[in-house]
Every structure is written in C-alpha cells, then in structure tokens.
N, CA, C and O atoms as a Maestro MAE file, in Angstrom:
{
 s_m_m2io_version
 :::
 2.0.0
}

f_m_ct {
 s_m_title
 :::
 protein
 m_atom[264] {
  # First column is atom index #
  i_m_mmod_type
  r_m_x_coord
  r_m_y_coord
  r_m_z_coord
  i_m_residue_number
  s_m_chain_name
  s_m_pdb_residue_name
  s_m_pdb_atom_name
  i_m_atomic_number
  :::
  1 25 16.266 2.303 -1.095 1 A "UNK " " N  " 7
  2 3 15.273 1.314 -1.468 1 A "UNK " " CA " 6
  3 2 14.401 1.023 -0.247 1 A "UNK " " C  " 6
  4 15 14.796 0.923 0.915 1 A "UNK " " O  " 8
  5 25 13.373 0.926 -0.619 2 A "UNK " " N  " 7
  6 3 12.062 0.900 0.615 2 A "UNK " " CA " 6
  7 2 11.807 -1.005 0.946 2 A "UNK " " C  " 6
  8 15 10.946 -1.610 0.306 2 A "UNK " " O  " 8
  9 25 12.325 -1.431 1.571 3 A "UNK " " N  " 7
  10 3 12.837 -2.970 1.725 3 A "UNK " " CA " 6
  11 2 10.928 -3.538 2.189 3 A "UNK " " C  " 6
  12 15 10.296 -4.543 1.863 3 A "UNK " " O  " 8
  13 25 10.586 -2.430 2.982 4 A "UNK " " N  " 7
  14 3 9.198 -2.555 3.873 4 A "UNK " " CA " 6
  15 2 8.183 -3.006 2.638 4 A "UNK " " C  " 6
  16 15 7.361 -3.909 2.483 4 A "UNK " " O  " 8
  17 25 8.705 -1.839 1.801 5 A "UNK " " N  " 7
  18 3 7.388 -1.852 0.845 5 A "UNK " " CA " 6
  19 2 7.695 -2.877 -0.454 5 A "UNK " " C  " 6
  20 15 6.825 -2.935 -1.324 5 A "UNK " " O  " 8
  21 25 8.681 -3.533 -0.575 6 A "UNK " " N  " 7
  22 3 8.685 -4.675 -1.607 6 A "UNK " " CA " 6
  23 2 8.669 -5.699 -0.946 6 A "UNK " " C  " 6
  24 15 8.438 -6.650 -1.693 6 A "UNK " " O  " 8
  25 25 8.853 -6.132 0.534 7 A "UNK " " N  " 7
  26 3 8.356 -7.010 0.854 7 A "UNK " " CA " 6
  27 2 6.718 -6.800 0.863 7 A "UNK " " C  " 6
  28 15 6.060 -7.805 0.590 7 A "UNK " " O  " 8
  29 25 6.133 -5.799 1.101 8 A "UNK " " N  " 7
  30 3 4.735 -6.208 1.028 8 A "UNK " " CA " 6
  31 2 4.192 -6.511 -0.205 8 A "UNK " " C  " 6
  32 15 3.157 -7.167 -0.326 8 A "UNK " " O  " 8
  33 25 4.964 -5.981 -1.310 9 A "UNK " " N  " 7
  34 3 4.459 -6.487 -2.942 9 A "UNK " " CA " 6
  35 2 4.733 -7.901 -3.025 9 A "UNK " " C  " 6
  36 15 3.773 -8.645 -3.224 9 A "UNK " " O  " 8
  37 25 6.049 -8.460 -2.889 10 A "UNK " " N  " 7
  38 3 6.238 -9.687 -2.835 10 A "UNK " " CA " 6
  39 2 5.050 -10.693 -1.852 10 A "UNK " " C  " 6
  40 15 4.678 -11.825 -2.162 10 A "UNK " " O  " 8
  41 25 4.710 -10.078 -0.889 11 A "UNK " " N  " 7
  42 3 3.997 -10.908 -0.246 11 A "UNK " " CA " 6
  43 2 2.509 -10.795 -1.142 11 A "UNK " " C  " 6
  44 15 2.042 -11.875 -1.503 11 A "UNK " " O  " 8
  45 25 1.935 -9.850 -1.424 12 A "UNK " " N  " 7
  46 3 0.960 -9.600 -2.387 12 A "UNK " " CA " 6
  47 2 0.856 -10.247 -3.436 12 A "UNK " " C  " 6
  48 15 -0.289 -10.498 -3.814 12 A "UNK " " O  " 8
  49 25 2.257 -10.830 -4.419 13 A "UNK " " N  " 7
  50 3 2.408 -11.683 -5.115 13 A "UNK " " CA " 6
  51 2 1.957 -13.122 -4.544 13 A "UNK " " C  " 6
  52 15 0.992 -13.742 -4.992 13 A "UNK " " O  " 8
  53 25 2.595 -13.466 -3.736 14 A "UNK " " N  " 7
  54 3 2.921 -14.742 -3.140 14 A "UNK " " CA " 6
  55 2 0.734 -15.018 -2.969 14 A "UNK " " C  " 6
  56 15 0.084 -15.833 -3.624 14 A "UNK " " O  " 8
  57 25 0.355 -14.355 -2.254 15 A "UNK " " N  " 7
  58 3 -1.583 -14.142 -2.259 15 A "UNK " " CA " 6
  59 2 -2.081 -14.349 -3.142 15 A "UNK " " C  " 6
  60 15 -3.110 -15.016 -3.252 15 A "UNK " " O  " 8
  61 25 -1.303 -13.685 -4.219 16 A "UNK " " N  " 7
  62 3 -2.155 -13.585 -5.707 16 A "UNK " " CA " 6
  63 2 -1.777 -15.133 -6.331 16 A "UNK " " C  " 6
  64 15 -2.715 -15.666 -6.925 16 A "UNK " " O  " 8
  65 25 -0.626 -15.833 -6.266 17 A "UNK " " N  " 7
  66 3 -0.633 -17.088 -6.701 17 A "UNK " " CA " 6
  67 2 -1.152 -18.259 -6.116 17 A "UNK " " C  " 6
  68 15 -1.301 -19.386 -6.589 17 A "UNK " " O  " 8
  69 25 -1.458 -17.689 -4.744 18 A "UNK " " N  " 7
  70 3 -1.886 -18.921 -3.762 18 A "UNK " " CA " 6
  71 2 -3.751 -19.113 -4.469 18 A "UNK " " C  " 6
  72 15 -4.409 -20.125 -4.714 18 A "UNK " " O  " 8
  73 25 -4.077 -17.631 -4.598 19 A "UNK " " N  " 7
  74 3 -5.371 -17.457 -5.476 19 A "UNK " " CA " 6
  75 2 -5.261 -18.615 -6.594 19 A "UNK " " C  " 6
  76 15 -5.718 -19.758 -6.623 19 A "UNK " " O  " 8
  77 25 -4.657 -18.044 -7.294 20 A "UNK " " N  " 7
  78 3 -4.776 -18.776 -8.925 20 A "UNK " " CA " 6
  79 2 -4.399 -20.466 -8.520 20 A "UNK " " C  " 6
  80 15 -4.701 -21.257 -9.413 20 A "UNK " " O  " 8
  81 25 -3.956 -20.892 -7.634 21 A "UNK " " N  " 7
  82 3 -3.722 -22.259 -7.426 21 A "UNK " " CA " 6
  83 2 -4.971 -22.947 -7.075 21 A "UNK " " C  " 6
  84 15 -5.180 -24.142 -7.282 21 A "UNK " " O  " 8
  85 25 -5.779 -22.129 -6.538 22 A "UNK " " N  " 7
  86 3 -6.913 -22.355 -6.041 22 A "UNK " " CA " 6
  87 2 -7.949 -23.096 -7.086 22 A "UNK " " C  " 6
  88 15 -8.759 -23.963 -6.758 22 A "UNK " " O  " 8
  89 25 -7.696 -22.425 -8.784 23 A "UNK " " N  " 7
  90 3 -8.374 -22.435 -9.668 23 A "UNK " " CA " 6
  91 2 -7.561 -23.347 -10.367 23 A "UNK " " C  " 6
  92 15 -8.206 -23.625 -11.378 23 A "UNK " " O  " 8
  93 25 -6.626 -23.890 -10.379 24 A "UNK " " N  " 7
  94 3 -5.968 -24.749 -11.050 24 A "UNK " " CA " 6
  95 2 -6.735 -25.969 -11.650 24 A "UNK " " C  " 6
  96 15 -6.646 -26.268 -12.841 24 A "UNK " " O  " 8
  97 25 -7.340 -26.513 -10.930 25 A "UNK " " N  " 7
  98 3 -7.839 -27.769 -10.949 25 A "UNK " " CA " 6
  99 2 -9.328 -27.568 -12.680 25 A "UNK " " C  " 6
  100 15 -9.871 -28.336 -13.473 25 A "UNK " " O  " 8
  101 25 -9.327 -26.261 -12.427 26 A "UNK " " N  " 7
  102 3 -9.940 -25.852 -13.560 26 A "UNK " " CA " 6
  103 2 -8.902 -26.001 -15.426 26 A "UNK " " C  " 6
  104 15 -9.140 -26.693 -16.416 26 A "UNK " " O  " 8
  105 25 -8.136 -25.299 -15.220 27 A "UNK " " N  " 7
  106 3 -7.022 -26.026 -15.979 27 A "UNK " " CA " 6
  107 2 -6.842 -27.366 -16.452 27 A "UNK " " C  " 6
  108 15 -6.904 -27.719 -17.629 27 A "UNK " " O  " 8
  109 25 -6.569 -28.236 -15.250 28 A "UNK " " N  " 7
  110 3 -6.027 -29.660 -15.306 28 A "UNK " " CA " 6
  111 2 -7.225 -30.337 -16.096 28 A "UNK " " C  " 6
  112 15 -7.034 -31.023 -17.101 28 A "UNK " " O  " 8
  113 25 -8.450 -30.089 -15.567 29 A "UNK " " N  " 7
  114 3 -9.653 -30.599 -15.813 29 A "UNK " " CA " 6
  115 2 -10.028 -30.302 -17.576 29 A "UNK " " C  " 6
  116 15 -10.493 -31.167 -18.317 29 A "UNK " " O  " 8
  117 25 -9.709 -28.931 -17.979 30 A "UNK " " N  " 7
  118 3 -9.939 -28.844 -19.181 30 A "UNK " " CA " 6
  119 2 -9.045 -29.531 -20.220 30 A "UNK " " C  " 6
  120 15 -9.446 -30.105 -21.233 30 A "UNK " " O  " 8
  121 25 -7.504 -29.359 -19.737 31 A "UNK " " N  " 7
  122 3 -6.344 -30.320 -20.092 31 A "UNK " " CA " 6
  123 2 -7.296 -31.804 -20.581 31 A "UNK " " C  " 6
  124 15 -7.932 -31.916 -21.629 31 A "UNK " " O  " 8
  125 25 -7.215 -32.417 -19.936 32 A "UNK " " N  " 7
  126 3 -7.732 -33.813 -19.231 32 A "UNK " " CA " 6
  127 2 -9.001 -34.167 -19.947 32 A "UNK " " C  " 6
  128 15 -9.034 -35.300 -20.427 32 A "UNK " " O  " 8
  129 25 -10.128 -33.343 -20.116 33 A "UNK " " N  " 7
  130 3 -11.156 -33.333 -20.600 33 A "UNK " " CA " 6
  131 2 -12.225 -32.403 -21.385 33 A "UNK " " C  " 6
  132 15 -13.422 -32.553 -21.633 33 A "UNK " " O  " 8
  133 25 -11.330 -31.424 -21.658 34 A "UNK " " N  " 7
  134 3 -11.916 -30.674 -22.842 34 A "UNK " " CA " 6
  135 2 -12.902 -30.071 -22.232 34 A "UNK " " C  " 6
  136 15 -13.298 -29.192 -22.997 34 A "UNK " " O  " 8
  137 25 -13.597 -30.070 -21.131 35 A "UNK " " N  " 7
  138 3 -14.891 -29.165 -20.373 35 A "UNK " " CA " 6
  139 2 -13.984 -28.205 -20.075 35 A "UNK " " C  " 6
  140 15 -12.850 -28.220 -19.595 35 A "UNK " " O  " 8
  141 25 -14.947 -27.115 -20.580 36 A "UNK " " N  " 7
  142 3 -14.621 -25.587 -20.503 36 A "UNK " " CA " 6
  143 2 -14.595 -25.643 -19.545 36 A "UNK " " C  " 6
  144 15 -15.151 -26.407 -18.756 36 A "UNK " " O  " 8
  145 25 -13.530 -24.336 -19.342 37 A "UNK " " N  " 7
  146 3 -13.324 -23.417 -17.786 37 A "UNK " " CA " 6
  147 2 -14.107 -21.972 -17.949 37 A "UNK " " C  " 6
  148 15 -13.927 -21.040 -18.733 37 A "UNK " " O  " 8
  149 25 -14.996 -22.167 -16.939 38 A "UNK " " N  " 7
  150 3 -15.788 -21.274 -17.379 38 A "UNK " " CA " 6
  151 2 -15.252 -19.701 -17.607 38 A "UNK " " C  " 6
  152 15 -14.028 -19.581 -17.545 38 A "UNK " " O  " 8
  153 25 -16.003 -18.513 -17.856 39 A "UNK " " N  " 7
  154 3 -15.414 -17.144 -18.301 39 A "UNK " " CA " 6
  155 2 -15.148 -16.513 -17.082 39 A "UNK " " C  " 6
  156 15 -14.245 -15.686 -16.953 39 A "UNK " " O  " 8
  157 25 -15.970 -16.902 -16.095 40 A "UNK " " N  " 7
  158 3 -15.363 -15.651 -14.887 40 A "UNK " " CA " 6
  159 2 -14.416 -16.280 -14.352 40 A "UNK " " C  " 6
  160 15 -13.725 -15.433 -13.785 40 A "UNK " " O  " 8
  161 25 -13.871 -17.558 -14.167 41 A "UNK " " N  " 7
  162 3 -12.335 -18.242 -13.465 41 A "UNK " " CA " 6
  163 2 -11.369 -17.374 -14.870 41 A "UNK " " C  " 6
  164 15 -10.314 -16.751 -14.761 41 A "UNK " " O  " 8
  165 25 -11.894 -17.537 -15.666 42 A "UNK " " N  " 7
  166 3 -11.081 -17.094 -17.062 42 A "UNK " " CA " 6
  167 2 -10.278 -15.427 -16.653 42 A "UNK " " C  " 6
  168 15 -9.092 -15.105 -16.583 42 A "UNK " " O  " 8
  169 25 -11.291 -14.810 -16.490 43 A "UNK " " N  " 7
  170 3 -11.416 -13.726 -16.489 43 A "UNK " " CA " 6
  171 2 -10.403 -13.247 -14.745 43 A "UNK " " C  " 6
  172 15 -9.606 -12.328 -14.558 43 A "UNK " " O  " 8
  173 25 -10.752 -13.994 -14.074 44 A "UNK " " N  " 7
  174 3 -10.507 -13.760 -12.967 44 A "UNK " " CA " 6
  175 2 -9.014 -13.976 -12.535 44 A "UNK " " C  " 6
  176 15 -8.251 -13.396 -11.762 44 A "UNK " " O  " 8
  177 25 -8.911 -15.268 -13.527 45 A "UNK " " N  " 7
  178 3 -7.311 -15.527 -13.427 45 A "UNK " " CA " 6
  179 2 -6.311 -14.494 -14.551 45 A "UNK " " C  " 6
  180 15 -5.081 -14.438 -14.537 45 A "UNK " " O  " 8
  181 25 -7.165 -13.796 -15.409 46 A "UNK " " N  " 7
  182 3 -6.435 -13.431 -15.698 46 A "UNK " " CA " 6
  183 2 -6.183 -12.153 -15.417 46 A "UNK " " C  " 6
  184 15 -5.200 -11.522 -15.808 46 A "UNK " " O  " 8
  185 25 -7.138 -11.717 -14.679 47 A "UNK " " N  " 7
  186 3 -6.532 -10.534 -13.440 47 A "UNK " " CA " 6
  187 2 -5.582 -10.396 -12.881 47 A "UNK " " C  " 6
  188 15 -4.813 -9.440 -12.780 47 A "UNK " " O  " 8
  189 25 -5.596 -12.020 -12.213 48 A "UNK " " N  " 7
  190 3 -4.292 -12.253 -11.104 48 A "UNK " " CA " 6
  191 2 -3.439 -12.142 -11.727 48 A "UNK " " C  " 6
  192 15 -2.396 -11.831 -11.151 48 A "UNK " " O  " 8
  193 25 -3.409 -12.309 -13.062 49 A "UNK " " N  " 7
  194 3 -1.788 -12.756 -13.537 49 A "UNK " " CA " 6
  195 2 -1.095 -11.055 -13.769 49 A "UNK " " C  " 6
  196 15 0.002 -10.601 -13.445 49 A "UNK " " O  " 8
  197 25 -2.254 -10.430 -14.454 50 A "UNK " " N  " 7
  198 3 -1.747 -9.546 -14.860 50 A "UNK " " CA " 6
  199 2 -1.300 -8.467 -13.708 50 A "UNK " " C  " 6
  200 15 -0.913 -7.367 -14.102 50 A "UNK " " O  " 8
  201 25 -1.337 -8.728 -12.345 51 A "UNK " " N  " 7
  202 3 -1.656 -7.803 -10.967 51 A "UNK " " CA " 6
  203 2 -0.011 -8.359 -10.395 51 A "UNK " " C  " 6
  204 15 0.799 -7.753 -9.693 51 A "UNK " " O  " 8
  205 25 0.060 -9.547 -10.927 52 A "UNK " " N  " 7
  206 3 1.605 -10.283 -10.125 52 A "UNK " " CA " 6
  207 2 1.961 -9.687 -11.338 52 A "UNK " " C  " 6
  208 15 2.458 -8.686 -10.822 52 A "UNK " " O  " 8
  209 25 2.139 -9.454 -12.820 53 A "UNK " " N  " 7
  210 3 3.235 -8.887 -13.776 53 A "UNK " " CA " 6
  211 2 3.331 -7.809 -13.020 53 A "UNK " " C  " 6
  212 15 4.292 -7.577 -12.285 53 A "UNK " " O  " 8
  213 25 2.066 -6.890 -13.195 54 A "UNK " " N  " 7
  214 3 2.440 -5.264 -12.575 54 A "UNK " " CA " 6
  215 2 3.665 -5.157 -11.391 54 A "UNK " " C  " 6
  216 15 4.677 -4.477 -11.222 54 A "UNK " " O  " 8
  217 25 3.109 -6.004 -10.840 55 A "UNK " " N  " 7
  218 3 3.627 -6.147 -8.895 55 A "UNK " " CA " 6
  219 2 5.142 -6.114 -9.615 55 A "UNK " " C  " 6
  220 15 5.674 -5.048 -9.927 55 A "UNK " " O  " 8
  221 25 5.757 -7.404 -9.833 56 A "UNK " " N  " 7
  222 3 6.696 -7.667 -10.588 56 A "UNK " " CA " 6
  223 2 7.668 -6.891 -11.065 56 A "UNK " " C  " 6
  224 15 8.859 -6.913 -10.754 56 A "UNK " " O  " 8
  225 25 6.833 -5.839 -12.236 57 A "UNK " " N  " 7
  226 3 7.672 -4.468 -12.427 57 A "UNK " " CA " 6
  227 2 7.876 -3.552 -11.659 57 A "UNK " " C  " 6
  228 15 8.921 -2.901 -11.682 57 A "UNK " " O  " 8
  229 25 6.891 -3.336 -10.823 58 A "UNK " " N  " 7
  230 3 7.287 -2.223 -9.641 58 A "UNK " " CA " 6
  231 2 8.213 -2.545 -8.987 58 A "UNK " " C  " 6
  232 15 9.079 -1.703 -8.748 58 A "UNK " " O  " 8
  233 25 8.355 -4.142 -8.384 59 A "UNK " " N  " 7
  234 3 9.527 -4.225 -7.491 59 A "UNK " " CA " 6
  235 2 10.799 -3.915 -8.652 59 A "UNK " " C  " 6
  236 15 11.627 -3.059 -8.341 59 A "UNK " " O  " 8
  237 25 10.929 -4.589 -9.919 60 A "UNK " " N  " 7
  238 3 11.913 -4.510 -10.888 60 A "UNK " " CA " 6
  239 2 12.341 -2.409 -10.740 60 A "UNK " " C  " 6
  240 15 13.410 -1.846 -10.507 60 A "UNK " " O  " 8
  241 25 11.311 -1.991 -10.938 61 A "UNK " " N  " 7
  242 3 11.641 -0.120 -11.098 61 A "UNK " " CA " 6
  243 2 12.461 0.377 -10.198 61 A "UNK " " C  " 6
  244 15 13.435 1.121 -10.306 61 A "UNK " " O  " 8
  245 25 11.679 -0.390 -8.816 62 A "UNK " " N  " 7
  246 3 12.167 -0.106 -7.437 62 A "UNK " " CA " 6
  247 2 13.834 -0.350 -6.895 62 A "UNK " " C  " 6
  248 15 14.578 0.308 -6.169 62 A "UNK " " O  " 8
  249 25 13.994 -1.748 -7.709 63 A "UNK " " N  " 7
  250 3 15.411 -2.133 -7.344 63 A "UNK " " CA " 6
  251 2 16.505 -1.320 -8.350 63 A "UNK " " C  " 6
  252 15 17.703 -1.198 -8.091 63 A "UNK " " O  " 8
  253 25 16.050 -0.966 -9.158 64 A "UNK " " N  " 7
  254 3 16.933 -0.499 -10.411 64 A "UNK " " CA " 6
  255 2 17.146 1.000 -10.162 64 A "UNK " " C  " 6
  256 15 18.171 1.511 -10.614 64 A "UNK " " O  " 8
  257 25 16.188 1.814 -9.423 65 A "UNK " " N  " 7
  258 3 16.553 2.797 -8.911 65 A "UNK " " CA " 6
  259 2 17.959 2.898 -7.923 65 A "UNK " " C  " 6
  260 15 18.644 3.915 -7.821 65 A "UNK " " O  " 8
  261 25 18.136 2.020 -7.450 66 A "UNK " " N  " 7
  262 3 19.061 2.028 -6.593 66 A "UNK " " CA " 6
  263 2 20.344 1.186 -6.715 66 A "UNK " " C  " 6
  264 15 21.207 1.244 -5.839 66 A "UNK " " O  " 8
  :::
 }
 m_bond[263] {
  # First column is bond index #
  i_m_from
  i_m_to
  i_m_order
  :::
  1 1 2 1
  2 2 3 1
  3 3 4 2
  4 3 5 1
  5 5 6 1
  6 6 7 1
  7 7 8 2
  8 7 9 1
  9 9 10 1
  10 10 11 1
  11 11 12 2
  12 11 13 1
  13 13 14 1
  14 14 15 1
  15 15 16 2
  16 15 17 1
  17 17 18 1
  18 18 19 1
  19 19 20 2
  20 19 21 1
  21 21 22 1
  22 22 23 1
  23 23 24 2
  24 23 25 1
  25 25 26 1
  26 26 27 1
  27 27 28 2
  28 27 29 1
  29 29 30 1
  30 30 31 1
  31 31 32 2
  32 31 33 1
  33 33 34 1
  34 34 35 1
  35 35 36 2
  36 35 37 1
  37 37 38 1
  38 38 39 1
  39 39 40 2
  40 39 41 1
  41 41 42 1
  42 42 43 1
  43 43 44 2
  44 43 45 1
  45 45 46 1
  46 46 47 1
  47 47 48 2
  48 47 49 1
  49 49 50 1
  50 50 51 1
  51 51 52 2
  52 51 53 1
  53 53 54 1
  54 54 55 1
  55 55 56 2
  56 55 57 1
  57 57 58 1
  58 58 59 1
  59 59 60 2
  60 59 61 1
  61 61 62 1
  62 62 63 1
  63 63 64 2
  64 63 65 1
  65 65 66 1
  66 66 67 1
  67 67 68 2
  68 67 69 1
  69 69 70 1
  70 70 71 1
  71 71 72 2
  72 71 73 1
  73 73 74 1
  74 74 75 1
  75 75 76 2
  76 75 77 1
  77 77 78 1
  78 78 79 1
  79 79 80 2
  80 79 81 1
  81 81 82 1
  82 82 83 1
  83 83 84 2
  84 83 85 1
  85 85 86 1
  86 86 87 1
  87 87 88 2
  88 87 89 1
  89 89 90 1
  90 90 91 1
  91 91 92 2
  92 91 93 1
  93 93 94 1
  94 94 95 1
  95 95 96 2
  96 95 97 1
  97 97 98 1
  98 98 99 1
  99 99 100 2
  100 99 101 1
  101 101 102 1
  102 102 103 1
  103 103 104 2
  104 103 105 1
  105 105 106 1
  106 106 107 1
  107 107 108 2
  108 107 109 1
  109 109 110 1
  110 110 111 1
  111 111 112 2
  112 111 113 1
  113 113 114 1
  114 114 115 1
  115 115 116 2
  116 115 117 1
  117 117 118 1
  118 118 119 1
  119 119 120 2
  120 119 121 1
  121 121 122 1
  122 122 123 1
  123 123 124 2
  124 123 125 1
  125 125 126 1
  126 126 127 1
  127 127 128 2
  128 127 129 1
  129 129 130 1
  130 130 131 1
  131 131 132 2
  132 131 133 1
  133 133 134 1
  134 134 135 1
  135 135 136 2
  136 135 137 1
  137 137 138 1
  138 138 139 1
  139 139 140 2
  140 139 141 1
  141 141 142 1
  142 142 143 1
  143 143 144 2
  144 143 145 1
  145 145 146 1
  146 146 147 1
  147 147 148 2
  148 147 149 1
  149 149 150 1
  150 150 151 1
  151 151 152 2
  152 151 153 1
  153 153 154 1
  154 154 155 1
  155 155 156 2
  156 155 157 1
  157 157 158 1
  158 158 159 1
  159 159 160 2
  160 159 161 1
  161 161 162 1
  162 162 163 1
  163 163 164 2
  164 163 165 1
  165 165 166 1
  166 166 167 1
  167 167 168 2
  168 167 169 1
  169 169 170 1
  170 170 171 1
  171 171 172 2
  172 171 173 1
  173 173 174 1
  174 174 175 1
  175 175 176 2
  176 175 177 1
  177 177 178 1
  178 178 179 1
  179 179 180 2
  180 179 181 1
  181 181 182 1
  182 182 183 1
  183 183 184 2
  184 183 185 1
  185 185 186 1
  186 186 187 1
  187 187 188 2
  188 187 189 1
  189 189 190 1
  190 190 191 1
  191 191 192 2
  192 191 193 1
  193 193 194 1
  194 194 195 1
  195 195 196 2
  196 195 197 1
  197 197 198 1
  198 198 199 1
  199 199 200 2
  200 199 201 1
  201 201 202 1
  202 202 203 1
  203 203 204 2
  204 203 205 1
  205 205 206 1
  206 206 207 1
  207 207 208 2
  208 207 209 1
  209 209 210 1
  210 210 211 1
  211 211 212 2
  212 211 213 1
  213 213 214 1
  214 214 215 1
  215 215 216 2
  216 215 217 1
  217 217 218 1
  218 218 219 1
  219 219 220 2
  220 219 221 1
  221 221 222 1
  222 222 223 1
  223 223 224 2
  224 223 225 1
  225 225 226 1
  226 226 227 1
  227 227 228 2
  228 227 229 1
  229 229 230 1
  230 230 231 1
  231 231 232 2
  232 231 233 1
  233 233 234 1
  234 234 235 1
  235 235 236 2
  236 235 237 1
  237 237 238 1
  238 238 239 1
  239 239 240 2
  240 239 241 1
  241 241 242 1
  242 242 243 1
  243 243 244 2
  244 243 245 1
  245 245 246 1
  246 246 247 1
  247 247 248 2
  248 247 249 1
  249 249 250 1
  250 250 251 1
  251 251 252 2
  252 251 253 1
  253 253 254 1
  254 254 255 1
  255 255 256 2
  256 255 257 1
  257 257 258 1
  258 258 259 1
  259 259 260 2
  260 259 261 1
  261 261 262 1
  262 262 263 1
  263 263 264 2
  :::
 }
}
C-alpha cells in the first residue's frame, strides 16, 4: 500500500471540504431565507463533492488491495 499517496488524497479531500465550507453560508442563507444559491456555487459545489466521493473510492480500492 502506497501510504505517500493516500495521504496526499486524504489531504486533497481535507482542501476540497475546506472549499465547500467556504460556500456554506450560501446554504444557511437559502435555509433561512429562501434566496437562491446561485448556479455556479451550485455547480461548483457539486464538483467538490463529487471529486471527495471519487478521492474516497480510490483510497477505499487502494486499502482493499492489500
């Protein structure tokens, strides 16, 4: 198992959520008050999310190999 290279995914994760926290307040705000979040935070977060699933499974492939 390559320890080097899932810590750098994990840390890649850890980036990618510090991102999307960033945009949170977009969330809370629509929660709270029904004003749209606009399409590119939309869009953008849902990049991130889907980039930490990927990440996610690779480390999952990675550990199960071994």
């Amino acid at each position: 198992m390559d320890y080097e290279q899932i810590q750098s995914l994990e840390a890649e994760i850890e980036n990618l959520k510090k991102d999307l926290a960033l945009t949170d307040w977009y969330v809370v705000r629509f929660a709270e008050t029904g004003k749209p979040i606009p399409e590119e935070v939309l869009a953008e977060r849902q990049e991130k999310r889907q980039r930490i699933n990927d990440l996610q499974e690779q480390i999952r492939s990675m550990m199960a190999k071994n």
